[in-house]
C-alpha positions as CSV (number, residue, x, y, z in Angstrom):
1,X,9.3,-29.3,-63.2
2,X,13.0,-29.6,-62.3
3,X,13.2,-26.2,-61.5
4,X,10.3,-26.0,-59.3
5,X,11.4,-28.8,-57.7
6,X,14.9,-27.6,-56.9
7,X,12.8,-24.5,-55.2
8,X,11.1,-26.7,-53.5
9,X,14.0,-28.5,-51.6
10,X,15.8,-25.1,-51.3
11,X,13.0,-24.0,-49.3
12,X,12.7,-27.1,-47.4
13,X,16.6,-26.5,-46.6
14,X,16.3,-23.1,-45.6
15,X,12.8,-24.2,-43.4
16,X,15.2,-26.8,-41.8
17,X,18.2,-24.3,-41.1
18,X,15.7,-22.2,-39.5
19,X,14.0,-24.0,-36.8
20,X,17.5,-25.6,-35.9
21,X,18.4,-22.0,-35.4
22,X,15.4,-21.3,-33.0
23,X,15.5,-24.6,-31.5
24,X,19.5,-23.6,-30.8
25,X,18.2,-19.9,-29.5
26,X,15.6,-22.0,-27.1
27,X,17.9,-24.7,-25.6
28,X,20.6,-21.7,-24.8
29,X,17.8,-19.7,-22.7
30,X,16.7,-22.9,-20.9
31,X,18.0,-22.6,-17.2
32,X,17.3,-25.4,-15.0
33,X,17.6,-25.7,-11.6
34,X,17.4,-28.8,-9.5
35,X,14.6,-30.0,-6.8
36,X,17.6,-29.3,-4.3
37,X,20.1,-26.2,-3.9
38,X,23.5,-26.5,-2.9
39,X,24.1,-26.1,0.7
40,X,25.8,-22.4,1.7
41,X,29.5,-22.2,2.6
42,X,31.0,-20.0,5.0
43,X,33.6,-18.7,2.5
44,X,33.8,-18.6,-1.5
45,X,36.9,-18.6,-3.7
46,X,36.1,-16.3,-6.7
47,X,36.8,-18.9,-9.7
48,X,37.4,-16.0,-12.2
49,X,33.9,-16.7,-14.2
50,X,31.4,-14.3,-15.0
51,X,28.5,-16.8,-15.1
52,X,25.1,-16.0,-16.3
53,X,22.6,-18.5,-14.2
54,X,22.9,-19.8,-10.7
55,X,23.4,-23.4,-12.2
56,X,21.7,-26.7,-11.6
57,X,21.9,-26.8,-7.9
58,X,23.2,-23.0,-7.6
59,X,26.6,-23.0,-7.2
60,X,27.4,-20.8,-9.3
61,X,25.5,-18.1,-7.5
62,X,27.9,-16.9,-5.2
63,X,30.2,-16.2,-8.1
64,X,26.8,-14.3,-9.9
65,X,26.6,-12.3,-7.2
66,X,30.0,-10.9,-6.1
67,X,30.7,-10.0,-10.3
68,X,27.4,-8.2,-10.3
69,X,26.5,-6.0,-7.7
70,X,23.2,-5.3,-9.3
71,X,21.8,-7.8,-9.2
72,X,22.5,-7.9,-5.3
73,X,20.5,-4.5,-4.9
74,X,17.4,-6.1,-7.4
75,X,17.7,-9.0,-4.9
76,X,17.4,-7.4,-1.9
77,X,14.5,-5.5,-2.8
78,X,12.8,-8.3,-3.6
79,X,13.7,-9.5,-0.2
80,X,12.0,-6.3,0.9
81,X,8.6,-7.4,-1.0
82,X,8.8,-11.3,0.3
83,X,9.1,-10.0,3.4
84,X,11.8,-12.9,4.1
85,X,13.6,-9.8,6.5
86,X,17.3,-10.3,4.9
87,X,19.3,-8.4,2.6
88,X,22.6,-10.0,0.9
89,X,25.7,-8.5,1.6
90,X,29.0,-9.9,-0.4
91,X,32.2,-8.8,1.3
92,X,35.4,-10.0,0.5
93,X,37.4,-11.6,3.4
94,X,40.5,-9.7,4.3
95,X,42.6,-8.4,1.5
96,X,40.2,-6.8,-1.0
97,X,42.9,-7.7,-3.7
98,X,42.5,-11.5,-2.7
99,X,39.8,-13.7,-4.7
100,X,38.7,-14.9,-1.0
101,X,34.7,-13.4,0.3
102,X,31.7,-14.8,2.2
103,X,27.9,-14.0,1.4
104,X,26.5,-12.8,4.3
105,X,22.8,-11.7,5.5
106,X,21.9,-8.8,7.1
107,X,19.1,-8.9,9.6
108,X,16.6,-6.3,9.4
109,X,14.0,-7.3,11.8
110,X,15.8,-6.6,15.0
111,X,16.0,-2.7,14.7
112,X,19.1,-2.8,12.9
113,X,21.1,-5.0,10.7
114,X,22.5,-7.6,12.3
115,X,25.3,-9.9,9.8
116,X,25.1,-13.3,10.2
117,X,26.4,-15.5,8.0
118,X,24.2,-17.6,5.2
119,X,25.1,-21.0,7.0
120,X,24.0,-19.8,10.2
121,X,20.3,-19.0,9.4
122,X,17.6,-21.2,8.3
123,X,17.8,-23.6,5.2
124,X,15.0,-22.3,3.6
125,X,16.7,-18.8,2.4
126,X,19.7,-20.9,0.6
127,X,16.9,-22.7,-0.9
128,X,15.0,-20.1,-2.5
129,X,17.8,-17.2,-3.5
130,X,18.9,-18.7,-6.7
131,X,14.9,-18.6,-8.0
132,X,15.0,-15.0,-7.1
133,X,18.5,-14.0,-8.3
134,X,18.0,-16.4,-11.9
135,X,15.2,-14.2,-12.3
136,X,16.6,-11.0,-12.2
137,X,19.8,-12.3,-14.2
138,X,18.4,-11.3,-17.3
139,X,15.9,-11.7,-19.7
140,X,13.8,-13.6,-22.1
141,X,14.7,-16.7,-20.0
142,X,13.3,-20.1,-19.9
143,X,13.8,-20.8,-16.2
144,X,12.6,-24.5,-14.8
145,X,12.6,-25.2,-11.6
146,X,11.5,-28.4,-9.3
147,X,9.7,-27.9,-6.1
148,X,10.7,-24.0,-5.8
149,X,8.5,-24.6,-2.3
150,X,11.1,-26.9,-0.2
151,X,12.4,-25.6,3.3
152,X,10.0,-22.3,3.5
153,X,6.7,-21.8,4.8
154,X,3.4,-21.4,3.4
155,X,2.9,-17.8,3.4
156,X,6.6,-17.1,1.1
157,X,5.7,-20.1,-0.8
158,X,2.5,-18.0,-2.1
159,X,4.2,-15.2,-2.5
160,X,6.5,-16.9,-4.9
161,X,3.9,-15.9,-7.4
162,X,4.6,-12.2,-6.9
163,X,7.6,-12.7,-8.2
164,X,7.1,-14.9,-10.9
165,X,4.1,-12.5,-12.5
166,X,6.4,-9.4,-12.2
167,X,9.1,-11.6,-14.3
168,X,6.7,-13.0,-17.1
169,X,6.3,-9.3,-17.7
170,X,8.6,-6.2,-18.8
171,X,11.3,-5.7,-18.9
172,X,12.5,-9.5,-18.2
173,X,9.9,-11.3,-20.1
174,X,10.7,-14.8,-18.7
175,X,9.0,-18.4,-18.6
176,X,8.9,-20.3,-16.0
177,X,8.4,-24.2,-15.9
178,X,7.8,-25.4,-12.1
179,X,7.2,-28.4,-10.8
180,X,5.8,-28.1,-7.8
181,X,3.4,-29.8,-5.1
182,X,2.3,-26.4,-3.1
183,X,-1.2,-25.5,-3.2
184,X,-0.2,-22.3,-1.8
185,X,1.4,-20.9,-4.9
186,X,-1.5,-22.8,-7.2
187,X,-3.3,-20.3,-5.2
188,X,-1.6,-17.4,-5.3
189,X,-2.0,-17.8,-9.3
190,X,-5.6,-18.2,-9.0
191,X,-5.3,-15.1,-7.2
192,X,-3.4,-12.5,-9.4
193,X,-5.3,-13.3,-11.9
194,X,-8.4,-12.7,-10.8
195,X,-6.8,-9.2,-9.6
196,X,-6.3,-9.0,-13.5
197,X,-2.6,-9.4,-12.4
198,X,-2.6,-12.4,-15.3
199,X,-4.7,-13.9,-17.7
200,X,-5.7,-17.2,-17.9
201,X,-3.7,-17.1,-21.1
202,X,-0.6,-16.1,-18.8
203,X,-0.8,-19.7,-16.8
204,X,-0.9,-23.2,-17.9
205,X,-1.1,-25.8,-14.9
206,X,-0.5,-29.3,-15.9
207,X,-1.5,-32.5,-13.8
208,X,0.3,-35.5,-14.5
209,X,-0.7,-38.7,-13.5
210,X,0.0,-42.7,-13.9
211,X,-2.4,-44.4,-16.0
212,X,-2.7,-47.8,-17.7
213,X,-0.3,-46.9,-20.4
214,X,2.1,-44.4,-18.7
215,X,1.8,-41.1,-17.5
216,X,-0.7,-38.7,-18.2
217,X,-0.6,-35.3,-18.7
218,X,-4.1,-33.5,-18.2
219,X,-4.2,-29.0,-18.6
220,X,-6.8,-28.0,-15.5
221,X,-7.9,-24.6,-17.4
222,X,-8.4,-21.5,-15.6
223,X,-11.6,-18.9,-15.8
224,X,-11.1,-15.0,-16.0
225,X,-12.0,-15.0,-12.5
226,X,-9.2,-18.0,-11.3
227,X,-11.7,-20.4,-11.1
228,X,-10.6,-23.7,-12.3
229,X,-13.1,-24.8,-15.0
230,X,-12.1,-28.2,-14.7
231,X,-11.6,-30.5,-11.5
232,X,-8.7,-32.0,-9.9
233,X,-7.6,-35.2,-10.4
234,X,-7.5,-37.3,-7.0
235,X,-5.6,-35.1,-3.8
236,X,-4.1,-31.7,-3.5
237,X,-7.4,-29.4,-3.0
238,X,-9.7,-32.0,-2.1
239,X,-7.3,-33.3,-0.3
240,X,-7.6,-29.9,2.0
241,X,-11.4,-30.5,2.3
242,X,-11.2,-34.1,3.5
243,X,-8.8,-32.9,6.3
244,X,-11.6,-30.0,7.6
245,X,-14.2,-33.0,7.3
C-alpha cells in the first residue's frame, strides 16, 4: 500500500510539474495588444533591442521593424492584399552608422511612390500595422487584441479576416482573441467559411452580456454554411435591420 501510494503522489508531482510547464509555454506566447496604439513619431532612436512583439500599445514596433527587414517585405505584401495602398519603408536618418531613422510610407496610388511620413497620413494605418506585423512575427502565437477595427473603414475592417484566416493556418499557426464591436469582420468570418476558407470549428464568437448576477458569456455557434444557428443577443445585426426599417 505504501508503495502504491508513494506512486501515486509521484505521479501527481510529475502531473503538477507538467501543466505548470504548459501553462509557462502558454503565458510566454500570449501577446496582447491594447484597444489603442501608440501614436507615430516622426523619428525613432534604435534602443538596441531585438524585440519579438509590437508590445501593448506597439511601441516596440518601430524597433521590430528596422532589426528585421523581413518582416517589412511580409508587411508590405499584405499591404498589397488589404489594398490599404502603402508600403513601409525604414531608412535611417543621416549617418547610416547613427542609431537615428524614421518609418516612412510610400504611396502607391498616385503613379509612383510618393514618401510621406507615418505622422502625416491618416490615423487609421498606425492603428492597424502592429496587428499585421505581430502576425507575421512569428509563430504559434496567442495574439489578443481589443477593437482591431478603430480609425479604419468598413471595407479594411472586413478584410481583417483575410489576414487572420491565412495566420491560423501554416506556416504561422496563430490564435487570435479579439474583442471587437465590427459587424463587418463578424461577417467576413461568416464569409470565408462558407467559402470553406474555415470551419465552424476554426471560429468561436463569444457574446458577453450584463445579467442579474454579472456578466454573461453566451458562444453564438456557426453552421458549415456561416449561418449563425443561434440568435443575437439585443443590437449589432438587428440593430442593422431596425435602421433599414
Amino acid at each position: 500500500t505504501r508503495i502504491r501510494m508513494r506512486d501515486l503522489t509521484l505521479d501527481l508531482m510529475s502531473f503538477a510539474v507538467d501543466c505548470g510547464r504548459k501553462l509557462d509555454t502558454a503565458l510566454e506566447n500570449i501577446y496582447p495588444m491594447g484597444p489603442f496604439r501608440r501614436p507615430p513619431e516622426r523619428w525613432y532612436l534604435f534602443t538596441g533591442t531585438s524585440p519579438k512583439d509590437v508590445g501593448y500599445r506597439g511601441d516596440l514596433l518601430p524597433d521590430l521593424l528596422f532589426r528585421r527587414p523581413e518582416i517589412v517585405e511580409e508587411a508590405n505584401q499584405w499591404l498589397d492584399k488589404l489594398e490599404i495602398g502603402y508600403h513601409i519603408k525604414v531608412q535611417s536618418v543621416g549617418d547610416p552608422s547613427r542609431d537615428l531613422f524614421e518609418v516612412r510610407l510610400l504611396d502607391r496610388r498616385r503613379g509612383g511612390d510618393v514618401d510621406v511620413a507615418l505622422t502625416d497620413v491618416g490615423f487609421g494605418i498606425s492603428q492597424i500595422l502592429p496587428l499585421i506585423v505581430q502576425s507575421l512575427a512569428g509563430e504559434r502565437q496567442i495574439i489578443t487584441i481589443e477593437q482591431p477595427e478603430v480609425h479604419i473603414h468598413p471595407r479594411l475592417q472586413a478584410d481583417l479576416g483575410d489576414l487572420l484566416a491565412a495566420t491560423v493556418q501554416e506556416p504561422r499557426i496563430h490564435q487570435f482573441i479579439i474583442e471587437t464591436h465590427s459587424e463587418h469582420l463578424v461577417l467576413r468570418m461568416q464569409r470565408l467559411i462558407r467559402s470553406g476558407q474555415l470551419t465552424p470549428d476554426d471560429v468561436s464568437i463569444l457574446y458577453v452580456r450584463r445579467g442579474a448576477n454579472g456578466s454573461q458569456v453566451e458562444r453564438l455557434r456557426l453552421d458549415e454554411d456561416g449561418d449563425f444557428i443561434d440568435d443575437w443577443p439585443g443590437g449589432f445585426f438587428p440593430e442593422r435591420l431596425r435602421e433599414l426599417t
